[in-house]
N, C-alpha and C positions, 0 to 999 in steps of 0.2 A: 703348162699344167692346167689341166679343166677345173672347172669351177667342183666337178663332182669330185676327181682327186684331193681336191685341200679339204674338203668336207670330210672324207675319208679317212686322211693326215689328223684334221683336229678332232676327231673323233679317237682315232686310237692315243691321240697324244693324252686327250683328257681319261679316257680310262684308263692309263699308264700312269695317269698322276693320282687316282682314283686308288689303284693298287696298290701303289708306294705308302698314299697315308691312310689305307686299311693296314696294311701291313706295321707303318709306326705304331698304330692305334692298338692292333694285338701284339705287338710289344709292349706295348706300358702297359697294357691286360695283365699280359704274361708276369713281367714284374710284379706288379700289385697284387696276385694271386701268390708268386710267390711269397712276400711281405706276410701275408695271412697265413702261410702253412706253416706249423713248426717244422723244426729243424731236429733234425735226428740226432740225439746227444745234449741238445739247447737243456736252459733252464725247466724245470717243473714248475707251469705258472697256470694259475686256476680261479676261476672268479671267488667275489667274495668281498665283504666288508669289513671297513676296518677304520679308526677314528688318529686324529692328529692328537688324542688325550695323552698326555704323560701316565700312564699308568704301572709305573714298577717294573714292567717288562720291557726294557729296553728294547726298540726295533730304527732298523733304516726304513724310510721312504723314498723315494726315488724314479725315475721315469723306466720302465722296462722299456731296453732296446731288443731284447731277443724277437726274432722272426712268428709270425703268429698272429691270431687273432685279436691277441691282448698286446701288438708291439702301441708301443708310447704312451701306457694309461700306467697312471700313477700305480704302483704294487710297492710291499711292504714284506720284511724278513726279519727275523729275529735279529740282533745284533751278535752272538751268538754265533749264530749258525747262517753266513751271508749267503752261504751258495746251496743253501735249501730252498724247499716250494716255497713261491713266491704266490701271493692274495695278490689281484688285481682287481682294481677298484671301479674301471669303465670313466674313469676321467683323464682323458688325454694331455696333454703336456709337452710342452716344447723344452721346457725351463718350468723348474719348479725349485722352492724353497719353503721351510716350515718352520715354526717355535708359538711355544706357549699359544696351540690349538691354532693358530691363524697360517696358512697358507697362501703363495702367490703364486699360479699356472698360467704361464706365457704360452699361447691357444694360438693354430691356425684355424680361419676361418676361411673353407674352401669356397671359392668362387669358382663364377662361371668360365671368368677372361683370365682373373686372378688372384691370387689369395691375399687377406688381409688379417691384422693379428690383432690379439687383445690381450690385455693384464685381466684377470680373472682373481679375486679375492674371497680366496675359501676359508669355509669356519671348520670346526672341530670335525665333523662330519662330512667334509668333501662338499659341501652346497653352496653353492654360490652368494654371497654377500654383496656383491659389486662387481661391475667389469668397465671397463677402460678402452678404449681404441689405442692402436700403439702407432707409432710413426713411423714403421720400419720392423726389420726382422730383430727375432728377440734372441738376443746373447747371453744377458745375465738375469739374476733376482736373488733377493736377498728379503727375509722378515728379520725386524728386529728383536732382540730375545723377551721383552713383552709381550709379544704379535701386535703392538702398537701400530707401529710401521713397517709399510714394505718398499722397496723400492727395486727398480727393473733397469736394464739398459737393451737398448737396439741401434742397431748400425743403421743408418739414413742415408749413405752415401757409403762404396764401397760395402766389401764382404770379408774382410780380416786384420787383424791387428799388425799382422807382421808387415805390413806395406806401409808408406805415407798419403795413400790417397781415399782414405776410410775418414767420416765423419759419426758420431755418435751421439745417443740422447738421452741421460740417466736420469731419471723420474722419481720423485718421493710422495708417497702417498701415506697420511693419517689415517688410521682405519676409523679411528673414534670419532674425528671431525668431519669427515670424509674429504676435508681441504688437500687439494693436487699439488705440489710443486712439477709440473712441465718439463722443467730441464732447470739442472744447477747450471747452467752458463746466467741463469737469472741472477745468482748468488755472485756477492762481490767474493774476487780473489784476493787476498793478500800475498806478494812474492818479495820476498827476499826484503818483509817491514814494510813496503811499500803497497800502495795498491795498482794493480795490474790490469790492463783492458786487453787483448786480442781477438779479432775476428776467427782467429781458429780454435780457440780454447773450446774441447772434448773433455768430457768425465765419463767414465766408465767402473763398474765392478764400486760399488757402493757396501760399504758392512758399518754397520750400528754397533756402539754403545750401547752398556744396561742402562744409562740415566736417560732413554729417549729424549737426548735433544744434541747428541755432539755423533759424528759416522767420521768414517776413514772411505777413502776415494782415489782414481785416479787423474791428473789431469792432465794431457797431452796438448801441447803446443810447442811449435817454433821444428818440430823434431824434435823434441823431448819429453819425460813424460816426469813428474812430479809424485809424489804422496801427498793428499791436501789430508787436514782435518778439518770437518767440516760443525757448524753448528748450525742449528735448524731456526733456533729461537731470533738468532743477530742475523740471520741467513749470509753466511761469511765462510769463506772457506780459506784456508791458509796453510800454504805449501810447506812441507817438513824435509824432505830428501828427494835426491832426482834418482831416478832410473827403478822406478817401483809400477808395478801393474798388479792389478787385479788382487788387490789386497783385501785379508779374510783375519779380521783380528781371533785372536784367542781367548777361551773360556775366562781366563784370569786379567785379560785385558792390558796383559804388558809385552805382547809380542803380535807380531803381523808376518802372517805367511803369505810370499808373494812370487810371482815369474817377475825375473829379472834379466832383461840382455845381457848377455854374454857375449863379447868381443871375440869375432874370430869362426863364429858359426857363421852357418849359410844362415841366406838371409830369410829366408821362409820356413825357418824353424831355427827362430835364434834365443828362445827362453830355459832359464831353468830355473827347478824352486830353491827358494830360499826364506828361512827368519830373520825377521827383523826383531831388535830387542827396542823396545820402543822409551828404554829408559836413557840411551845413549848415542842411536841408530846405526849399531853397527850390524852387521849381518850376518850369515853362517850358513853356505849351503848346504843341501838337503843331498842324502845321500840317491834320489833318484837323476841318475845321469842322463834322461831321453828329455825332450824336446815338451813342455808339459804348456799346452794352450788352455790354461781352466783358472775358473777361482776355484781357488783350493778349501774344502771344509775341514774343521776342526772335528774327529770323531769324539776326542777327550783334550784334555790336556797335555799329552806328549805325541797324537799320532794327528798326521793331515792326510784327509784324503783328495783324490784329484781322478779327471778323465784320461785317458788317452784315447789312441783310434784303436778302435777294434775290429775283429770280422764283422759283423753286424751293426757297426756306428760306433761305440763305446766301449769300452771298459772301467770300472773301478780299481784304481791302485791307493797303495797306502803305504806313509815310509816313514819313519819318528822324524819327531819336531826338532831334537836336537842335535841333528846331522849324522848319527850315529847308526848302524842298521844297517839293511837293504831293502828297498824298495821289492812291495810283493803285490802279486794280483788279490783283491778284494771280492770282486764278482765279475761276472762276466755278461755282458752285454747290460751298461746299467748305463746312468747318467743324473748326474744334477739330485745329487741326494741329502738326504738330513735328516739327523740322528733324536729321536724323542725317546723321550724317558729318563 
């Protein structure tokens, strides 16, 4: 072959390689444009502002997942009326949670090579008070019902719960003091009266008490996973029952709604919800039968709400607290909500 043939050869090779990743490149154009266009039939979602203030008119908050301009900025609906026009606020959100005016929005922060995330701590009016660099992708967050405290988790290793090879990093942060806790693995464990050390010990899915100093948590080691309760003040945490995840106490503070494995499911989709009565720790499933990967919110005191997959990322469902009912669709295309007023 002449020296001018391989010239020839690497020539059409490189504009063949030239072609392939134009062509990737207006695909994910393509995509991203669709993302921006609504959907025909979607939600009624329309700019506009709107405050984390408790004021008499009870509303959800929530990430809108519908297709569109305004997909993943914080919007808000009457409590009411869930599947009417939705206010979108132009503050994005991966994870969000709210109480008593304070907010926490778990943010992508797009790079050039690759994205990086932050805890972002909003006041009454969506602005920024503080932000955090995060160590990984963000899964949960949670304020406490003062907005005292927020606290976040992100996956550091691995991308799902339902495997053993997932590492995690649940974060408490003072809004007042603005003092960090990093990671509860800082925090001494108590297991079984004893105190506990393991290099695999994970926390995840964090919820506060009203007396801002005691939360509920999750703590996975060995293959298994724990209910700790946690106090902020002793910085101790101390396991209650095994096989509890992603626990979301209730308004009156004597029950905890949580995904619980279930023996016998496949293995990548082996949860379902359940109550815990937290004056005895027994349990009581929830009458939704599907596969529920979320921490569960409390809308009131008898109903929880929870994600599932939807066409467009998410859904909102909603089933009573004491296993009674059927599970119903809430909204459609929503995520990581909470109830003010």
């Amino acid at each position: 072959m002449t020296h001018r043939n391989r010239l020839l050869i690497l020539l059409a090779a490189v504009l063949a390689l030239g072609c392939v990743a134009g062509a990737a490149v207006w695909r994910a154009g393509e995509r991203a444009d669709d993302r921006n266009r609504a959907q025909a039939g979607g939600p009624d979602v329309r700019a506009g502002r709107f405050s984390l203030v408790a004021d008499g008119r009870r509303r959800i908050v929530f990430r809108n997942m519908a297709w569109g301009p305004r997909r993943d900025e914080l919007a808000t609906v009457p409590a009411a009326t869930p599947g009417g026009r939705r206010t979108a606020s132009g503050v994005r959100c991966l994870r969000f949670h709210a109480a008593a005016g304070t907010g926490v929005c778990l943010q992508a922060v797009r790079g050039a090579v690759q994205d990086t995330y932050r805890a972002v701590v909003l006041d009454a009016h969506l602005k920024e008070r503080s932000h955090h660099p995060l160590a990984g992708i963000p899964t949960r967050a949670r304020v406490s019902p003062s907005g005292r405290y927020v606290a976040w988790t992100v996956f550091v290793g691995g991308d799902s719960y339902a495997g053993t090879d997932f590492s995690t990093r649940a974060s408490v942060l003072d809004t007042r003091t603005g003092k960090l806790e990093p990671t509860l693995e800082d925090f001494t464990v108590i297991k079984d009266g004893e105190r506990y050390r393991s290099a695999d010990a994970n926390f995840w899915g964090v919820t506060f008490s009203r007396d801002d100093r005691h939360f509920y948590a999750t703590l996975g080691t060995k293959g298994r996973t724990y209910l700790v309760r946690g106090d902020l003040a002793t910085r101790t945490v101390t396991t209650l029952r095994a096989n509890v995840e992603c626990p979301s106490l209730s308004p009156d503070e004597t029950r905890i709604a949580f995904k619980k494995r279930v023996p016998g499911l496949p293995a990548d989709a082996p949860w379902r919800l359940y109550v815990l009565d937290l004056a005895d720790l027994t349990d009581r499933p929830l009458a939704e039968t599907r596969n529920v990967d979320d921490q569960a919110v409390w809308t009131d005191a008898h109903t929880v709400a929870y994600a599932l997959p939807g066409d467009f990322g998410a859904d909102l469902y909603a089933v009573p607290a004491d296993g009674s009912g059927v599970a119903k669709r809430l909204m459609d295309s929503a995520l990581a909500p909470a109830w003010i007023g």
